[in-house]
Every structure is written in structure tokens, then in C-alpha cells.
BAMI-409635 format. One record per residue (C-alpha): residue in three letters; z, x, y. Coordinates in steps of 0.05 Angstrom, whole numbers, plus 5000, padded with zeros to 4 digits. Layout:
residuo->ALA; Z->Z; X->X; Y->Y
...
END
This chain:
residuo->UNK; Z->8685; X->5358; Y->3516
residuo->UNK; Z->8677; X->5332; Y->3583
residuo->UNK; Z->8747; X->5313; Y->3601
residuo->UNK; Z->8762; X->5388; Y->3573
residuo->UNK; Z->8715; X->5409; Y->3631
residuo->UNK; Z->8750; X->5369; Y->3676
residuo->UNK; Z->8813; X->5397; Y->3654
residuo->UNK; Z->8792; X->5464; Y->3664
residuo->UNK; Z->8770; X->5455; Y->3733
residuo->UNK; Z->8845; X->5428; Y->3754
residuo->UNK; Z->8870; X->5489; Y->3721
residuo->UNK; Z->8818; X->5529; Y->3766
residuo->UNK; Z->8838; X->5486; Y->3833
residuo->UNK; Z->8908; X->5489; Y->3820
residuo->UNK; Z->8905; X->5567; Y->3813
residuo->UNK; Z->8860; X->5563; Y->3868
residuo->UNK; Z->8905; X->5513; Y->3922
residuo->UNK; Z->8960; X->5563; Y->3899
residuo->UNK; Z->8931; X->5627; Y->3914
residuo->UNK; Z->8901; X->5618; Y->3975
residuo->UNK; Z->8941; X->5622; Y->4044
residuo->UNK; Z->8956; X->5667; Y->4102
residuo->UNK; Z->9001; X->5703; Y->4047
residuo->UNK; Z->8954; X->5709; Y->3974
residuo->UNK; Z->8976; X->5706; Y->3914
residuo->UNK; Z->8927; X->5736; Y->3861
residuo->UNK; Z->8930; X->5697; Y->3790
residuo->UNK; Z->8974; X->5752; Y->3764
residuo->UNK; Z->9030; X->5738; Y->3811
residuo->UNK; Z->9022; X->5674; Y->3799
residuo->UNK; Z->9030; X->5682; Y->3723
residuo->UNK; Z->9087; X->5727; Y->3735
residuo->UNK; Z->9125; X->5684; Y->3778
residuo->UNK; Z->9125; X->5631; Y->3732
residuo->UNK; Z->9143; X->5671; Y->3671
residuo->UNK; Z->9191; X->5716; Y->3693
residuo->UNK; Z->9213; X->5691; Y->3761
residuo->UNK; Z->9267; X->5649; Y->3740
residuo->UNK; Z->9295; X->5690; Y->3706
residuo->UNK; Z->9291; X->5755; Y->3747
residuo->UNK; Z->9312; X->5719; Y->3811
residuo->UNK; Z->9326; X->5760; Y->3870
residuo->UNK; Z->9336; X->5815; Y->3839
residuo->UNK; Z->9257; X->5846; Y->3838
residuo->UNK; Z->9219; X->5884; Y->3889
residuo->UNK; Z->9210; X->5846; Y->3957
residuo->UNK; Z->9145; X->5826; Y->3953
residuo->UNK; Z->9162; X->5789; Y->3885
residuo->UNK; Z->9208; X->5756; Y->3921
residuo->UNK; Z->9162; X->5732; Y->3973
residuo->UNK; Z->9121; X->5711; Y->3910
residuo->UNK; Z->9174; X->5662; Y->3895
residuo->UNK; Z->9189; X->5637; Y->3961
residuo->UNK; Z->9115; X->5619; Y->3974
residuo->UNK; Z->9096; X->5587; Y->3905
residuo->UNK; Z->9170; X->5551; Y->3896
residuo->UNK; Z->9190; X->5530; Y->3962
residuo->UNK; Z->9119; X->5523; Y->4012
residuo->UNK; Z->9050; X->5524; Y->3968
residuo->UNK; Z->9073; X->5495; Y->3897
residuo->UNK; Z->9103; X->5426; Y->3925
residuo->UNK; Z->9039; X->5424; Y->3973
residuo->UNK; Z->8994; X->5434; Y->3914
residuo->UNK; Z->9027; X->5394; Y->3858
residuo->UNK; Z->9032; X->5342; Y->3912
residuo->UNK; Z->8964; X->5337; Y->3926
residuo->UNK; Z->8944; X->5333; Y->3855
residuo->UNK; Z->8994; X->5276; Y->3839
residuo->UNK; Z->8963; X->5230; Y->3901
residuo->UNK; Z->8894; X->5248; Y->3883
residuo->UNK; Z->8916; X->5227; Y->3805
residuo->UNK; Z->8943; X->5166; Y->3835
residuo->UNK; Z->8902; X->5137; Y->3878
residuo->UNK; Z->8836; X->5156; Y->3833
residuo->UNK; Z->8866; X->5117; Y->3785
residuo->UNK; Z->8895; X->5058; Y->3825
residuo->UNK; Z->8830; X->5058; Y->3850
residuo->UNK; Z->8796; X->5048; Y->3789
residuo->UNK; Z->8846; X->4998; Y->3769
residuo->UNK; Z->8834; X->4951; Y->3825
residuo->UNK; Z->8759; X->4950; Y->3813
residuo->UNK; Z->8759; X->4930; Y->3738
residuo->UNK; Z->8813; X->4876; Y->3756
residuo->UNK; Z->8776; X->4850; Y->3822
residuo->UNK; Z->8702; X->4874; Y->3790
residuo->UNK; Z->8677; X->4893; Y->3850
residuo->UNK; Z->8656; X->4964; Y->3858
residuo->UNK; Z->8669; X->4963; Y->3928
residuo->UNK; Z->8743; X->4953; Y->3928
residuo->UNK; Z->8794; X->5007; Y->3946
residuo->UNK; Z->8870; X->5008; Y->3928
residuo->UNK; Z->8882; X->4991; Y->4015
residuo->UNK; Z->8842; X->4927; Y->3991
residuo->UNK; Z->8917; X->4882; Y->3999
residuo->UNK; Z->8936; X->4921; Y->4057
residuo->UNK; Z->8986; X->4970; Y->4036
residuo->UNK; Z->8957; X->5027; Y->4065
residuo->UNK; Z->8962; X->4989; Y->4126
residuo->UNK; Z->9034; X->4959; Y->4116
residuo->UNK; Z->9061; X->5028; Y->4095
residuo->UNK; Z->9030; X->5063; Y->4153
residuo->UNK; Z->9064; X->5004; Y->4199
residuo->UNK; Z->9134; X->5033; Y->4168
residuo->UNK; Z->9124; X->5098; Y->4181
residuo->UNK; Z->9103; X->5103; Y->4244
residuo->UNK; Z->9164; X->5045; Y->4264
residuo->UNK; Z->9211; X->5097; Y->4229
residuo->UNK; Z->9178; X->5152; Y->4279
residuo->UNK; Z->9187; X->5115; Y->4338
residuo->UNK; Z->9258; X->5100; Y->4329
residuo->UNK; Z->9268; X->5172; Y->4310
residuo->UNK; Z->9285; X->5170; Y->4239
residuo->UNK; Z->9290; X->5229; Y->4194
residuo->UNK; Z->9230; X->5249; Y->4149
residuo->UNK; Z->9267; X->5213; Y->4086
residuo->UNK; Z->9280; X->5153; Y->4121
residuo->UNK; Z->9210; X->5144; Y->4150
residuo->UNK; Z->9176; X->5157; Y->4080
residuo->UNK; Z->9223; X->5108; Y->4054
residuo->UNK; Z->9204; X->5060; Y->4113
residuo->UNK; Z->9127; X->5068; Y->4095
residuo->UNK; Z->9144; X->5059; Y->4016
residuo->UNK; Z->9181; X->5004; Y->4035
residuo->UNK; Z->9143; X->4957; Y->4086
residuo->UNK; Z->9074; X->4974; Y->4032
residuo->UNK; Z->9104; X->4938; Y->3979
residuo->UNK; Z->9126; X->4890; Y->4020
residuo->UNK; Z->9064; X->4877; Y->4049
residuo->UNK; Z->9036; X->4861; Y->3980
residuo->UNK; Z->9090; X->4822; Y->3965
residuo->UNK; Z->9070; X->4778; Y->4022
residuo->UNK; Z->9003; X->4780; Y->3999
residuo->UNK; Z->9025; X->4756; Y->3924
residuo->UNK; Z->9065; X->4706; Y->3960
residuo->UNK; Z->9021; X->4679; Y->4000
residuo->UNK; Z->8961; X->4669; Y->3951
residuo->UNK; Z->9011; X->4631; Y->3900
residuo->UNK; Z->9024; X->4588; Y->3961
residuo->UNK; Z->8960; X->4572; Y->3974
residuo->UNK; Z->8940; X->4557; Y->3900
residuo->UNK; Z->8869; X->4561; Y->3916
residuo->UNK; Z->8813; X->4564; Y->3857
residuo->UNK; Z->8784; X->4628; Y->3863
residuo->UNK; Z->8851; X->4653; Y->3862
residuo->UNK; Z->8827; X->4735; Y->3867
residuo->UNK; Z->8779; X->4720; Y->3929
residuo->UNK; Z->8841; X->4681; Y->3967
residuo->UNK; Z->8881; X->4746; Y->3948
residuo->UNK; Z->8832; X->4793; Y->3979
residuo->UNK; Z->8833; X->4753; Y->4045
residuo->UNK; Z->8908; X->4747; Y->4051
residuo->UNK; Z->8904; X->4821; Y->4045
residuo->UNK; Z->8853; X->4829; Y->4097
residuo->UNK; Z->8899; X->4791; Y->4140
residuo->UNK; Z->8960; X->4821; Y->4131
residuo->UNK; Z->8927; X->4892; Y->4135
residuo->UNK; Z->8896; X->4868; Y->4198
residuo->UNK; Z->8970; X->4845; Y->4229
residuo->UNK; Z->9002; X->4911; Y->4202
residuo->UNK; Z->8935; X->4937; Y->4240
residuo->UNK; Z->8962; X->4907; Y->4308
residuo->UNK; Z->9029; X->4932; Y->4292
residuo->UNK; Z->9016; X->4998; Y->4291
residuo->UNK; Z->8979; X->4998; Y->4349
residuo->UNK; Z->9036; X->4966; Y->4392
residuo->UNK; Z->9076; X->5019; Y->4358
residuo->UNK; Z->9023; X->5072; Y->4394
residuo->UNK; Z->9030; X->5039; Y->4459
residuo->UNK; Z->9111; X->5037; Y->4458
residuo->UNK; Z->9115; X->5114; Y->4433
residuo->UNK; Z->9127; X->5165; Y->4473
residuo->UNK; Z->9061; X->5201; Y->4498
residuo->UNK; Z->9083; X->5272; Y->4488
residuo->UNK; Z->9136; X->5272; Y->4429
residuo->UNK; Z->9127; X->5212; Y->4379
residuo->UNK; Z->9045; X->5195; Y->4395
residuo->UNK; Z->9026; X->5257; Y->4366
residuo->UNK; Z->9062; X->5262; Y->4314
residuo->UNK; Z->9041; X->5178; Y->4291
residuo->UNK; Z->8966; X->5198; Y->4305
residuo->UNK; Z->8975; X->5258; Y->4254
residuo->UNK; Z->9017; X->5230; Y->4205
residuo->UNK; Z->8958; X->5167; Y->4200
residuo->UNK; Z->8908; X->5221; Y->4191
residuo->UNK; Z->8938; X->5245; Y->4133
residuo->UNK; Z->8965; X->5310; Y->4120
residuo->UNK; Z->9013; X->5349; Y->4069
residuo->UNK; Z->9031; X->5405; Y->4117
residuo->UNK; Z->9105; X->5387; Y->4124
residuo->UNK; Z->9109; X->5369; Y->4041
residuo->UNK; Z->9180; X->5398; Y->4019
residuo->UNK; Z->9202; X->5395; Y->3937
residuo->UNK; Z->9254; X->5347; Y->3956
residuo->UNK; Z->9195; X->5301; Y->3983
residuo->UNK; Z->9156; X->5310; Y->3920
residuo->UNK; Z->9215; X->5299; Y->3867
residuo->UNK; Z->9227; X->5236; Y->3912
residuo->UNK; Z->9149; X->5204; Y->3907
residuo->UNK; Z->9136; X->5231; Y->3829
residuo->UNK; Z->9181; X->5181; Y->3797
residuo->UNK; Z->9146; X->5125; Y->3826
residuo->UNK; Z->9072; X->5146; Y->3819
residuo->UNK; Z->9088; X->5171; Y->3748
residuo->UNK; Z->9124; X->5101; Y->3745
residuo->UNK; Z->9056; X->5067; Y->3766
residuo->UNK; Z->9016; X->5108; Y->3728
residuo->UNK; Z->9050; X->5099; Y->3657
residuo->UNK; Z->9023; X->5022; Y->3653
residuo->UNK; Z->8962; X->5034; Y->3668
residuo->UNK; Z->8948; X->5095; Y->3616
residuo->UNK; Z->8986; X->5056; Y->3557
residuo->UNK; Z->8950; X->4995; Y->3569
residuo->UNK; Z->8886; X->5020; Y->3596
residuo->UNK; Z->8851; X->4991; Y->3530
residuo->UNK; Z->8870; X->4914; Y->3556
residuo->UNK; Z->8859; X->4932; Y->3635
residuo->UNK; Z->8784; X->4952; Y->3609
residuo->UNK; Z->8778; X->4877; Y->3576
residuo->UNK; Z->8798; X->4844; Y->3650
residuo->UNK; Z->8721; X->4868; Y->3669
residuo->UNK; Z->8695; X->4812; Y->3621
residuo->UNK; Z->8721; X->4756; Y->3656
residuo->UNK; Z->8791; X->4723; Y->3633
residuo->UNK; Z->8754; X->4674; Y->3589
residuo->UNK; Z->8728; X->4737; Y->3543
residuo->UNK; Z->8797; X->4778; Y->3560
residuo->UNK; Z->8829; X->4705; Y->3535
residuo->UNK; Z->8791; X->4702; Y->3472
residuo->UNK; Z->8815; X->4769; Y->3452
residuo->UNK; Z->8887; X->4750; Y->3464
residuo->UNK; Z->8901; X->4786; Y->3524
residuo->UNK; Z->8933; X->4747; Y->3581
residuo->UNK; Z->8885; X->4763; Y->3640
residuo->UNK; Z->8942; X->4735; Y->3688
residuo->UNK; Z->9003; X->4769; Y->3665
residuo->UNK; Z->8964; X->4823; Y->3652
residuo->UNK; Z->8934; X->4826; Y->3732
residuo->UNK; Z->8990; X->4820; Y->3760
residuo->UNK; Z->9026; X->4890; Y->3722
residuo->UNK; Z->8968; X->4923; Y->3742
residuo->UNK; Z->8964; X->4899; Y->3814
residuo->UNK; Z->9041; X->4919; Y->3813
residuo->UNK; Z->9032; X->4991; Y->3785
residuo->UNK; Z->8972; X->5001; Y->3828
residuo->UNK; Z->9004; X->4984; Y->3892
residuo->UNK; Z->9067; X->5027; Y->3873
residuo->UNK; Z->9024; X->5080; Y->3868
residuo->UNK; Z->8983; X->5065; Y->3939
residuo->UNK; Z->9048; X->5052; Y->3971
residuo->UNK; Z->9086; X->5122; Y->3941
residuo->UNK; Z->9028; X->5161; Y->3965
residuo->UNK; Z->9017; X->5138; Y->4027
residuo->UNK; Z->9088; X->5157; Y->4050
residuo->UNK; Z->9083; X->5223; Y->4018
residuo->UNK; Z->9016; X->5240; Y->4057
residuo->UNK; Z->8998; X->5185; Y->4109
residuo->UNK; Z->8936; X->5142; Y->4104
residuo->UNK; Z->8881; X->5187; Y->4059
residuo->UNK; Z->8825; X->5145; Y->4045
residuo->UNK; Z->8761; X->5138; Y->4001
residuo->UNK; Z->8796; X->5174; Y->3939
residuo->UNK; Z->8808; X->5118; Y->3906
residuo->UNK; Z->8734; X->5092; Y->3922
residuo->UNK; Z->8699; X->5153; Y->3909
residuo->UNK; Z->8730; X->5179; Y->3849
residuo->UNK; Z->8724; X->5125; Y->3797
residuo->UNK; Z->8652; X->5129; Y->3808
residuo->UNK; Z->8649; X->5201; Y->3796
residuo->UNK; Z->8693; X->5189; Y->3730
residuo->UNK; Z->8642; X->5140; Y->3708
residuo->UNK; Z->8588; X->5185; Y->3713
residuo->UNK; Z->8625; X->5236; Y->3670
residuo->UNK; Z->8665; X->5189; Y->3622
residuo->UNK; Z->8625; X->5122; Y->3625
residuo->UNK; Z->8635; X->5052; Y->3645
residuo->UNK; Z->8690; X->5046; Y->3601
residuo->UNK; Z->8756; X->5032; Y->3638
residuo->UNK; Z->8800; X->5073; Y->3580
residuo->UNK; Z->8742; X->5125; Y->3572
residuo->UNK; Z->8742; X->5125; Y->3653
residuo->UNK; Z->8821; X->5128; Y->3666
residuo->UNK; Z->8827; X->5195; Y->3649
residuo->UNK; Z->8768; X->5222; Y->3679
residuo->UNK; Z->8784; X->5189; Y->3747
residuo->UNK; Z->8861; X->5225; Y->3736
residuo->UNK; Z->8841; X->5297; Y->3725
residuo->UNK; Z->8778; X->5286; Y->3775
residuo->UNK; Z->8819; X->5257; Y->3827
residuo->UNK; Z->8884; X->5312; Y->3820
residuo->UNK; Z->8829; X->5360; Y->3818
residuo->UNK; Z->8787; X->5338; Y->3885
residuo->UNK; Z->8854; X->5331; Y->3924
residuo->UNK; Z->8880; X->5395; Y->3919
residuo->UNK; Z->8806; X->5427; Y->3929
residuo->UNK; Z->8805; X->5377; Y->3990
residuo->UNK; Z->8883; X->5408; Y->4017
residuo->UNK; Z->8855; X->5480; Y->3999
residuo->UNK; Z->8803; X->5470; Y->4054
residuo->UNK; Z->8842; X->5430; Y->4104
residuo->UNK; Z->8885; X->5498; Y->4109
residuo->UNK; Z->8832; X->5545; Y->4112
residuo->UNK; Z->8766; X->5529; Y->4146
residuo->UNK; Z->8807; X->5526; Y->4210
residuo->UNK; Z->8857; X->5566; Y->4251
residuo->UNK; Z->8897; X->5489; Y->4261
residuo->UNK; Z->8900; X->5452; Y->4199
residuo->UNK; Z->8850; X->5402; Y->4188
residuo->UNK; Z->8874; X->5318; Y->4173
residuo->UNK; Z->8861; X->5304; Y->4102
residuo->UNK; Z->8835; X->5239; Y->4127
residuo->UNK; Z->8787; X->5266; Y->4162
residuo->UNK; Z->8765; X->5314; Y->4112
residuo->UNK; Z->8760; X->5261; Y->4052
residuo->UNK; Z->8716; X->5215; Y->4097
residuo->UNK; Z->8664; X->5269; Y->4106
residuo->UNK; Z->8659; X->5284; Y->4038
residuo->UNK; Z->8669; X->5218; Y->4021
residuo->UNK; Z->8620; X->5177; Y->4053
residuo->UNK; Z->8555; X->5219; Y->4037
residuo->UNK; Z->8578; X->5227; Y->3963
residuo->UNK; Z->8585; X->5156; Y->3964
residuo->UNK; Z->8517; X->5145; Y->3992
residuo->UNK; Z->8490; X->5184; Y->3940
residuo->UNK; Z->8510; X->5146; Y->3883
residuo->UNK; Z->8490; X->5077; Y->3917
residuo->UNK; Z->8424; X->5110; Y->3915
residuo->UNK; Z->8425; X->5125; Y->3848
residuo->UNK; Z->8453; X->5063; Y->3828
residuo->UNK; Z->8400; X->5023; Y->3873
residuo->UNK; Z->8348; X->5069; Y->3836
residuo->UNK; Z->8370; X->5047; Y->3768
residuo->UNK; Z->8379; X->4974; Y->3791
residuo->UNK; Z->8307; X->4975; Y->3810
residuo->UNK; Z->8287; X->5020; Y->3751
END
């Protein structure tokens, strides 16, 4: 019942990210577009033409876009904090937000082409986590996840300092600009060809993690509990570490660096669907799709200049996640 709820209100911001804009599209348009548009083509009055061009080509990649990073990185999200069991963690926790932002904005400064700099930010995130990986195997230290977390604080901190040396060698009135909006986050300049490129690898990401969300769920015991019921808790980390940082990395050079979804929203699917990480998983997808494109909606219309998603998701964000900190303090207490 509740994730039918939740399913509803994507369908409501979906139809709602779609129809609003400086040209509206009423849900009957948008109904009619997708029934009959393809195959009336150009060949209806002009303003169901316009209809088309506006829900195919500009708004419809904007909004499905938003919905499949807010789908990812809920869920990545989620996944990190069942496999690190810390509440607190986010999926920038082994510094590919940091390491994919550090590609992109390279790939703006030496003047790359949009494809090539979201392929530069894919790139250099999963390579940053690769280093990360790499570097905790080297070290073979005992507590083997808190080593991991501080590689990745170190290697998000370097990718840090590389982006701002990239800032400082950019040009001032061309590239600067565009680097300080693009790590702000936005989906303004989202084409279809940019969409069909990121889907296959957040749907690649996410397919792990829903068929073997029953297992991931077991990691929260510890491994000797997840060991006893014949899961390998190591093997079984390191998939979802993969798929969850495929998803960070995909999204991040789709959008830029959007934060606190993938904090925020797993809490707000427990609170719906309950602790339980395959209970949870779907709540935090259709919660998180559902938040983003409400989230894009309002970056577009509460001001004349479009608004950084960013920006947007950390005021939102950080009271919201006050909030349940209190509530969770209360109970603790309680």
C-alpha cells in the first residue's frame, strides 16, 4: 500500500516536471502526445507539434533524467549505509563525487565537447574508487571498511585540490563559470543523447542491487551473522561497492555534484518501508526519482535564472535531515 502511494506520487511529479515550463503542457497534451504523437508526426496542428518538440526533445529527457539520478543515488545511498552501517555515510563517502567532478571540469578547461567531458567525469570517478579499492588491499589493515573510508577521504580531498587548481588555471570569463555551475549541479543543458548515454550504466548499477537486495540487507548484521547464513560478506561488498559507485559516478557526469540525496532519502524510505534493506530499496527508488524531479521542477520555476540543484537539495536537505536526527535522538532517549 505504501510503495503504491509512493508510486502514485512519481506518476504525479512526473506529470507535474512535465507540464510545467515557460511553454505548459496540460495532462491531456501530455496523454496525447504520447499516444498518438508518434504516430501522427508532423502532420497535426502546430501547436501539437510544439507538444512534441517540448516533451521529446527539451522537458522529457530533463525529467526522466532527474528521476533516474534521484533513483540512483537514493539507492546507492542506501546501499553504502547497510554495507558500511553507519547512517551517516553518503555514496561521495570514497570520493567519486569528488574524482568525477575533477574530470569534468579538466575536460572543461581543455575545451572538450559535452560527451567527452561527461565521459571524463564517469571516467576519473571510477577511477578514483579504484584507487581507493587499491589502496586499502595494499594496506591490509584490520578494520578493513574504516581504512577504506579514509583512503576515500584522502583521495576525495586530492581530487578536492585538483579541482581547485583547475579553477585557478581556467579562464575567468569563459571556462570559470561554466566549472562553478556545472559543480553546482544542474540538468539545464540535459539532451536525449546524454540520457540514453548515462541509463545503461545506472540501470547497470541498479540491477545488482534490486536482485540481491535480500543478501545486501544481511551485510547490516555483521559478516559473522551474514557468514553463518552463507552469504559471502566480502564478495558480496565489494559488487555492491562496485554497482553503487557506477551509479555515483554515471550521475554525477550527467548532472554535476548533487548532494544529500543519497543521505536524505534512505531515511525517508525507512520511515515509510522500515529498516529493512529489501523492504527499504524500493522505497528509497520511487522516493528518490520522485524528490528529484519535484527538486528540478522548482529549480526552473521559483526564479527568472535557473536555480543549481545543489543548492536547492542542500536547503531542503539539511533541515529535513535535522528533523529526523531529532526524532531519532527522541526515540533513542525514549
Amino acid at each position: 500500500m505504501r510503495l503504491s502511494l509512493l508510486a502514485l506520487a512519481l506518476v504525479f511529479a512526473l506529470i507535474l516536471g512535465i507540464g510545467l515550463g515557460p511553454y505548459p503542457l496540460s495532462p491531456g497534451q501530455i496523454f496525447d502526445v504520447l499516444t498518438g504523437g508518434l504516430t501522427r508526426g508532423l502532420t497535426g496542428a502546430a501547436e501539437d507539434r510544439q507538444a512534441q518538440v517540448v516533451l521529446w526533445n527539451i522537458r522529457g529527457p530533463r525529467v526522466i533524467s532527474a528521476a533516474l539520478i534521484g533513483a540512483g543515488l537514493a539507492a546507492a545511498g542506501a546501499a553504502y549505509q547497510v554495507v558500511f552501517r553507519n547512517p551517516l555515510v553518503s555514496p561521495d563517502i570514497l570520493g567519486v563525487s569528488a574524482g568525477a567532478g575533477f574530470g569534468a571540469v579538466l575536460g572543461i578547461l581543455l575545451g572538450l565537447p559535452v560527451m567527452a567531458i561527461q565521459l571524463m567525469g564517469f571516467g576519473f570517478g571510477l577511477a578514483t574508487v579504484a584507487l581507493v579499492i587499491g589502496l586499502t588491499l595494499a594496506l591490509r589493515g584490520g578494520a578493513q571498511l574504516l581504512v577504506m573510508v579514509l583512503c576515500g577521504i584522502v583521495i576525495g580531498a586530492l581530487a578536492g585540490a585538483g579541482i581547485s587548481l583547475v579553477k585557478l588555471l581556467a579562464d575567468p570569463d569563459e571556462q570559470l563559470p561554466a566549472i562553478t555551475f556545472w559543480l553546482m549541479g544542474s540538468l539545464a543543458g540535459v539532451k536525449r543523447v546524454d540520457l540514453l548515454a548515462a541509463a545503461p550504466a545506472v540501470v547497470l548499477g541498479l540491477v545488482p542491487l534490486v536482485a540481491l537486495r535480500w543478501r545486501i540487507g544481511l551485510l547490516a548484521m555483521g559478516d559473522d551473522e551474514a557468514r553463518a547464513m552463507g552469504i559471502e560478506a566480502g564478495r558480496l561488498r565489494f559488487v555492491v561497492i562496485a554497482a553503487a559507485t557506477l551509479i555515483t559516478a554515471a550521475a554525477v557526469a550527467l548532472a554535476g555534484v548533487i548532494g544529500w540525496i543519497g543521505l536524505m532519502v534512505p531515511h525517508m524510505a525507512r520511515l515509510v518501508a522500515g529498516p529493512r534493506f529489501d523492504r527499504m530499496l524500493p522505497a528509497a527508488l520511487l522516493a528518490g526519482a520522485s524528490f528529484m524531479v519535484l527538486v528540478d521542477t522548482a529549480a526552473r520555476m521559483i526564479a527568472p535564472m535557473e536555480v543549481p540543484l545543489g543548492i536547492l537539495t542542500a536547503v531542503l536537505g539539511a533541515p529535513v535531515f535535522v528533523i529526523l536526527l531529532a526524532r531519532g535522538a527522541r526515540a533513542w532517549n525514549g
